[in-house]
N, C-alpha and C positions, 0 to 999 in steps of 0.2 A: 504494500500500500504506500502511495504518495501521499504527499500534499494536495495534489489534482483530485484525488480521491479521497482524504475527508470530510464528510461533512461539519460544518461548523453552521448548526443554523440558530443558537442566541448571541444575540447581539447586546452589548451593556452599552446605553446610550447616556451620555450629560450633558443636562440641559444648563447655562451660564447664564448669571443674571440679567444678561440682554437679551433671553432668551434663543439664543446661539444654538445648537443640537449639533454634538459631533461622536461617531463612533468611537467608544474607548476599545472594543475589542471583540474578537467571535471566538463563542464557546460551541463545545460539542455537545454539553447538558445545561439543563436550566438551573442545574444545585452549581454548577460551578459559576456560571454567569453571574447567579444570583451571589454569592459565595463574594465576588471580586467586587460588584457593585456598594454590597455591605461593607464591606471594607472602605472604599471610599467614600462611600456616605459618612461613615462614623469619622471623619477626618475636621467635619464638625465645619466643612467650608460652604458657603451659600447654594452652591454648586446643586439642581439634583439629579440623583443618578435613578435608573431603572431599567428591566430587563424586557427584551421584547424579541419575540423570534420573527425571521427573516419571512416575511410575504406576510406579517399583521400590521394592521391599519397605524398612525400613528394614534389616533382617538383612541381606540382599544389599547395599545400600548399606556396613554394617558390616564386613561381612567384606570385601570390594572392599576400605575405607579402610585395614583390617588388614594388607591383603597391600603394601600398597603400600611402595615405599621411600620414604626423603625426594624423591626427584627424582622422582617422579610415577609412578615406573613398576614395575610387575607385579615382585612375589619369584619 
């Protein structure tokens, strides 16, 4: 197996207080994506981070980010 041939379909995205959106990274699971994201959330900078796989809406991604508590997990 390559490179060519992994998939990596989550993506940890962060949104900048000018509301800027730029890819930090693609994971192969959503516990690691999610995993790296928490880590830089908790860095405690305005910055916010959240997980979103490859071919979902950004609104679905938003609202997902929305509900979430700080410890990654579903309100």
């Amino acid at each position: 197996m390559n490179d060519s041939t992994i998939s990596l379909p989550w993506l940890v995205i962060r949104q900048d207080d000018n509301g800027n959106r730029y890819r930090v990274g693609r994971y192969a699971t959503r516990a690691e994506a999610q995993k790296i994201a928490d880590s830089l959330d908790s860095r405690g900078h305005k910055q916010l981070y959240w997980v979103e796989r490859i071919g979902q809406s950004q609104g679905q991604a938003q609202a997902q980010a929305q509900a979430q508590n700080g410890d990654g997990t579903l309100n």
